[in-house]
N, C-alpha and C positions, 0 to 999 in steps of 0.2 A: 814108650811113647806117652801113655799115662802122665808117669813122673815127670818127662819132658813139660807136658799140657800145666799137669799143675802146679812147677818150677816155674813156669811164665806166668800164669792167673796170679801167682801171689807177688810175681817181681811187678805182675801191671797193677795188682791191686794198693802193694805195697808203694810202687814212684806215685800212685794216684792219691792214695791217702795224704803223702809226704806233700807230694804240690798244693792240697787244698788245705793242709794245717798249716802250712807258708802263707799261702796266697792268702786264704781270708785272714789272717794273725795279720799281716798287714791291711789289710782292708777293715779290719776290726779297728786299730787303733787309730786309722784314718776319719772310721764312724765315730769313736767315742772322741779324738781332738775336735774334729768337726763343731759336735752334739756339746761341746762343751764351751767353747766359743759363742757358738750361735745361741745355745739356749740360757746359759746360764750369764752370760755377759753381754748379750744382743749385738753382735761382732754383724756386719753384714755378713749371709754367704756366698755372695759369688768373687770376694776375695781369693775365700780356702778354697772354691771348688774349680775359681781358673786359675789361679798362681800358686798358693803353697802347695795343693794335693799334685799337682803337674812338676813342679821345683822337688817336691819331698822323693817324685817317684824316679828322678831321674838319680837319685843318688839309691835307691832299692834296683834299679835296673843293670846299673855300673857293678854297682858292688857284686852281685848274682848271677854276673855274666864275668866276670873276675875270677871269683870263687867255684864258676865251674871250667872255666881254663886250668884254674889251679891244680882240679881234680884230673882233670884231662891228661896234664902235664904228669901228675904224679901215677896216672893209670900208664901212661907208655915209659915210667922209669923205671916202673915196679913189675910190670906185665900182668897186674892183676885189673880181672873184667868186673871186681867187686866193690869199687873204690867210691865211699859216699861225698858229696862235696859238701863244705861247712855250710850251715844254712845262713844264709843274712836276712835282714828285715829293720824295720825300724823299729828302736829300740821304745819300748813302752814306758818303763819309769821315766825316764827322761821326758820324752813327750808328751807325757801326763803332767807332768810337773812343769813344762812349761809353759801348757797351755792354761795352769792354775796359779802358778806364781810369777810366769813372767806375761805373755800376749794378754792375757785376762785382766791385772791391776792394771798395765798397760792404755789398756783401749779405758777401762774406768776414769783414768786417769788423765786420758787426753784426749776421749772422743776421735781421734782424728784415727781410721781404718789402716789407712795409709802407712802414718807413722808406725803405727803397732804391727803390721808385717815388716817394716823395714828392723823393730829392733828385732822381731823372733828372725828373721835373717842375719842379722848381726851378730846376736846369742851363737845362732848356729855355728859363724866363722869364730867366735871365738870357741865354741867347743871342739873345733875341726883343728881348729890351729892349736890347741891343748893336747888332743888326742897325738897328733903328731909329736909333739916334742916328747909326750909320756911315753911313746910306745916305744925311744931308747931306755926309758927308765922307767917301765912300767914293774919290771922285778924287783927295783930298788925299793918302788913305792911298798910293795906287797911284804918286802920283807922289813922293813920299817915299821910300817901301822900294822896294828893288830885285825885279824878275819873280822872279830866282833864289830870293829870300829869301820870297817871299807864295807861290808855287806848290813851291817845292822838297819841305817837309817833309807838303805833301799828296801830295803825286806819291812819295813813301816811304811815304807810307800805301796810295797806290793800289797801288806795286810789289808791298810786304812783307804789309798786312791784305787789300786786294781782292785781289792775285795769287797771290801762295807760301800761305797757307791757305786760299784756296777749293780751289788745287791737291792740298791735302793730304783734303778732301772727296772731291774726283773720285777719287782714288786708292785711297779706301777703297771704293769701288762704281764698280772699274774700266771694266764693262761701261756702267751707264749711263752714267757720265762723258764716255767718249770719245763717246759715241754722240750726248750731246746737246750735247759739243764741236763735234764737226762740222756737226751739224746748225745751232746757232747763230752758229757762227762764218762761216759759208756766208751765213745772213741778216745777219750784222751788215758780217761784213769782205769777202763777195765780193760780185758782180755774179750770181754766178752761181744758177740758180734750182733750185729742185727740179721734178720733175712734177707738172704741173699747177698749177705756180706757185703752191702751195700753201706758206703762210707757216713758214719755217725753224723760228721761234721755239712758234709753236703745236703744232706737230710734236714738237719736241723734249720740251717739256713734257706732251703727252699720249702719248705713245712712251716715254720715259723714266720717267715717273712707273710705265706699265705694266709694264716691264722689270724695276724695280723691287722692286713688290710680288709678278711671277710669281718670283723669285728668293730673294724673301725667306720668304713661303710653302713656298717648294722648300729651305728651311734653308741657302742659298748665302751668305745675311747676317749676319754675327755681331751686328751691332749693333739688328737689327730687333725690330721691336715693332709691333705691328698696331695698327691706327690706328683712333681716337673718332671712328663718322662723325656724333656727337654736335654738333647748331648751336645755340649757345647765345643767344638774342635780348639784346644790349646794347648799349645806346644809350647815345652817352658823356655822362656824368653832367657838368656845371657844380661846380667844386670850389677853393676857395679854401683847404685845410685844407694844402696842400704849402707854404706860406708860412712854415707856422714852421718849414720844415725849411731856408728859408736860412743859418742859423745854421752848422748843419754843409755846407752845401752850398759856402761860398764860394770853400773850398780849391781850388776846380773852376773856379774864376773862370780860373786858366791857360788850361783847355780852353777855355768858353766863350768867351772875346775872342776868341783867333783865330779859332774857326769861325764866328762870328759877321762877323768884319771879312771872311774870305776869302768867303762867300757873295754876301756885296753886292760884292766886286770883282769876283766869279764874273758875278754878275749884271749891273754894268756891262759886263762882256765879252759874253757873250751878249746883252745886246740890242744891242751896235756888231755882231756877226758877221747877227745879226737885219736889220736896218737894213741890211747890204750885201749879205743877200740878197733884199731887198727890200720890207722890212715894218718900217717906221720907227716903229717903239713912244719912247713918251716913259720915259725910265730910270728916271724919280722914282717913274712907274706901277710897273715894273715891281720896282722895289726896295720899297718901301711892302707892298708885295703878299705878297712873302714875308715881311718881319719881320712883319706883322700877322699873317699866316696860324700863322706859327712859334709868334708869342706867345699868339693864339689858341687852339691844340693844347695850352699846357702848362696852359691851366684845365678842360681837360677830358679831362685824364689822358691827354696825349700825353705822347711822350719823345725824338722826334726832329725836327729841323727841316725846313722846306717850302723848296725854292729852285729859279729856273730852270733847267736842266738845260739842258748842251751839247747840241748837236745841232740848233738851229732851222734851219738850210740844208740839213740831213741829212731831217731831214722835210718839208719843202718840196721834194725833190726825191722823195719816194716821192710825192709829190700831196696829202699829207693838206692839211688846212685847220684848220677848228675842231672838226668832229667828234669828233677823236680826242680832245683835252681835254674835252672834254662829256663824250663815253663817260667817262673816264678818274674826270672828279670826281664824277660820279653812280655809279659803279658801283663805286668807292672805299665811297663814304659807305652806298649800300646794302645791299652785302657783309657790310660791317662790322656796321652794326646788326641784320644777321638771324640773323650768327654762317657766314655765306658763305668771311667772308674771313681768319677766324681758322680755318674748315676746310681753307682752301689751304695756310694757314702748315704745317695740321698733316702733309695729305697730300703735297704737293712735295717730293720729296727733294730734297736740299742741293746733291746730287753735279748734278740737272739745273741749278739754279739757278749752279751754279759759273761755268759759262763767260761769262753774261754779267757778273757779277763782275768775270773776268779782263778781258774786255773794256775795262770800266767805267775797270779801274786803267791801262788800258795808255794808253785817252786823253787818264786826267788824264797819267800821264806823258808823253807825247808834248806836250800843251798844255804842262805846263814846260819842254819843252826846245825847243820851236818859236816860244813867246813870249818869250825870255831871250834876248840877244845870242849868237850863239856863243861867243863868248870868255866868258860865265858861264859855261857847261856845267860845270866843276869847282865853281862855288858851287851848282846844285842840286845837284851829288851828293853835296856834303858835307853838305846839310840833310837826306840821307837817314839818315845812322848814326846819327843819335839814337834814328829807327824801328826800326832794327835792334836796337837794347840792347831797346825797347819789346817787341819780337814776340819774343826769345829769351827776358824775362821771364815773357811768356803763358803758351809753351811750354814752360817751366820749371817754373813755378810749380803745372803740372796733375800732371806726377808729387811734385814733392815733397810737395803735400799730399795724396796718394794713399797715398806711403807715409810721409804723419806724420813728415817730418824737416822739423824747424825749424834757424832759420840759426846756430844755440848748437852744434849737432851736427856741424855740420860741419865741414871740416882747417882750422886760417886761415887758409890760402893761396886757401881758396873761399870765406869768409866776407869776404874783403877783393874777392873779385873779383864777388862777388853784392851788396856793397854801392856796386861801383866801375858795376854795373850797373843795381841801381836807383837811383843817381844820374843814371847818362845818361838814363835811364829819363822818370824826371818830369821831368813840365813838356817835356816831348819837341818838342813845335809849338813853345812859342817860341823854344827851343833851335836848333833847325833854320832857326824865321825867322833867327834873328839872327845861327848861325853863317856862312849863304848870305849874308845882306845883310853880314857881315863881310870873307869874301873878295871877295864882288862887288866892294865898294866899293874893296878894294886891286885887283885885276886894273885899275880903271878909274883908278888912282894919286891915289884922295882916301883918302891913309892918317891923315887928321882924322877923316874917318869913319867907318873899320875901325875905328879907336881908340876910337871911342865907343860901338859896338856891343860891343865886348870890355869897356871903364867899365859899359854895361848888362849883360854877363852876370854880370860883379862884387857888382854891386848885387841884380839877381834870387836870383842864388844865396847872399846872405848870411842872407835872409829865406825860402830853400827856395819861392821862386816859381819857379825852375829848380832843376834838381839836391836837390830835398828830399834829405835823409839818411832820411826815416822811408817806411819800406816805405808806407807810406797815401800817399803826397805830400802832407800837409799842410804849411801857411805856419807859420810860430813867428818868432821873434827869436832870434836869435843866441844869445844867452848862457843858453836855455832848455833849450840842449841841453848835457849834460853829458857821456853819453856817446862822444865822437867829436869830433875835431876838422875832419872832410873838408871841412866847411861852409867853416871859414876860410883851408885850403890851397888851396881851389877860388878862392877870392874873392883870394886874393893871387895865384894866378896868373892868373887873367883882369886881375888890376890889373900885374901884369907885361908881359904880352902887350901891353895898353891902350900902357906907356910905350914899347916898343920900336914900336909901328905910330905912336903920335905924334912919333917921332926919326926920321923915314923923310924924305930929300926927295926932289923928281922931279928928277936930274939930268938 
């Protein structure tokens, strides 16, 4: 009876852990899109908090309630009562990345609120509509391009956007920072328990949150601002009107192929690591599932995409099962439409949310450097510097339009090195795929291959599908640009580089 009691405390303890590293992991990435929007681009919020947060959650609700059918289905074919179901959520790189390279120059760029959800809705259908056509050829993709080159320049997003600015969050509300550092990182990265085995992550977030506001009330927070406990009822609206904003959206096509192709290889990985922990999901299931879900979400004013989430062996060993995605898609979808879960965006400070961020990014990096031969290890790091021009842009770009200096103002020596930086800047993922799959391919001495990834960055960047020259990163022709010729010293030297890797032999 014993064993019976505490066979069950650890399968409730364990589906209860599972459902709140689910639940708030999207509720986290909902506070930091939000928080980056709003503060960093002055985006209004009752946008994100009655249309995209309500559109994002309907495809987090679909997907989770999917995914535990699938489970269901696979418990009554197999007859086992141990069966975990895949976790879904919204995917963070991508999300992060769109609220920094696409909604964000976006709204800079056109002031108009409006407009700027209609292209992150557009974005979305063309990543939905990607993911689908990938997830027949998501193995071809995988066995084509090099691990260094598909995982590197997300695992620079995970380093530089999940890790170095969440850290710059925590730092600004040092106290709760650390506090719900520890506490989190205790439940994610140790064994070790608290009293009364009482969940790390729940902790942190209602301990933190409280530390928080006692501090901020107590005038300790320069940035505070007393919070709307104001819950707005919206239900996400059915909306085909983001259609004509493809037009301007497709510049974005960079963004959305990769994150599109990378989620379905994401996804065939997660359901192989699935399968050898012992839950043999069919891949096409579980691929099908997100792009629908994804593409779902953008007709009804989502803006981020839905995709497996690492971790299925990770939560099969806390015990969970299916419960935790039941809770997870129901309680998504409920939230949202009562105005629940646009009050957590508002009340969760950033600084509690930070740490599993950092977490987030540490294991996409770790998966690139653990899936890549050892001898790539120099091709993912090299697909990380493109992120780097990326995040020292962000970070730039927030004082200079603070203090109203545009790039005419400034010495040429910084005008040549702000445009030698929004060049690395765009188109930053393929950049990163193709400079990793470049040296991969030479470290493994097929320098026909390197050659032709450097002939592809040639070509990209002639057309500003890598390396735009225009602050926006839009696509143009060559000869459209008059000011500048970087476009075509960039495209001769990558055609440079191309002739010297195809004159290489293997002696």
């Amino acid at each position: 009876m014993n064993a019976k009691n505490t066979a069950a405390q650890h399968s409730f303890w364990g589906e209860t852990t599972a459902f709140l590293a689910l639940f708030f992991d999207n509720v986290g990435v909902l506070i930091f899109f939000s928080a980056i929007l709003i503060f960093t681009f002055n985006y209004p919020a009752d946008i994100i908090l009655t249309r995209m947060i309500p559109g994002t959650a309907v495809g987090i609700c679909a997907g989770d309630l999917v995914y535990t059918w699938l489970a269901i289905r696979l418990r009554k074919k197999t007859g086992r009562t141990d069966i975990t179901a895949m976790p879904l959520g919204i995917d963070t790189p991508s999300t992060i990345g769109i609220a920094y390279a696409v909604m964000g120059p976006a709204y800079v760029a056109t002031h108009d609120a409006q407009l700027t959800w209609h292209i992150g809705m557009a974005t979305l259908f063309m990543i939905g509509t990607v993911k689908i056509i990938t997830s027949f050829f998501g193995g071809w993709f995988q066995r084509i391009i090099p691990t260094a080159g598909l995982l590197g320049p997300i695992a620079g997003i995970g380093l530089l956007l999940l890790g170095f600015l969440p850290i710059i969050e925590m730092f600004n509300e040092a106290v709760v920072g650390m506090i719900a550092l520890g506490l989190i990182f205790t439940a994610l990265f140790s064994k070790l328990h608290l009293p009364g085995r009482l969940p790390g992550i729940l902790v942190a977030v209602i301990l933190g949150t409280g530390i928080h506001f006692a501090l901020g009330y107590s005038g300790y927070l320069p940035e505070f601002t007393e919070p709307s406990l104001k819950m707005t009822f919206a239900l996400p609206v059915l909306s085909f009107e983001f259609l004509q904003s493809l037009p301007q959206s497709i510049k974005y096509l960079t963004i959305a192929i990769p994150f599109g192709i990378l989620t379905i290889i994401g996804g065939i990985n997660n359901t192989e690591s699935a399968r050898l922990a012992g839950d043999d999901y069919r891949t096409r299931d579980i691929l099908l599932t997100e792009a629908f879900t994804s593409l779902i979400a953008a007709f009804f004013g989502g803006v981020a995409q839905t995709t497996p989430y690492i971790g299925h062996p990770a939560y099969k060993k806390m015990g969970a099962t299916l419960w935790y995605t039941l809770l997870t898609g129901l309680l998504i979808g409920i939230c949202s439409a009562v105005g629940l879960l646009s009050l957590f965006v508002s009340l969760i400070p950033r600084a509690v949310i930070s740490p599993i961020f950092i977490f987030i990014g540490f294991e996409i990096i770790r998966q690139a450097y653990n899936d890549s031969p050892p001898s790539h290890s120099p091709a993912v790091s090299l697909s990380f510097l493109p992120v780097v021009a990326s995040l020292v842009l962000i970070i730039l770009s927030q004082f200079t339009e603070a203090m109203s200096v545009t790039p005419d103002k400034l010495p040429p020596r910084l005008q040549i090195m702000l445009q030698t930086l929004t060049m690395l800047s765009n188109g930053f993922i393929i950049t990163g795929l193709l400079w990793g799959s470049m040296l991969a391919f030479l470290i493994d001495h097929k320098a026909r291959l390197a050659s032709l990834c450097s002939a592809v960055c040639a070509l990209l960047t002639l057309f500003g599908i890598i390396h735009s020259v225009l602050p926006t990163g839009e696509l143009y022709l060559p000869w459209q640009i008059a000011t500048t010729h970087a476009h075509y010293m960039v495209t001769v030297a990558y055609l440079a580089l191309s002739g010297i890797l195809l004159s290489l032999t293997d002696r």
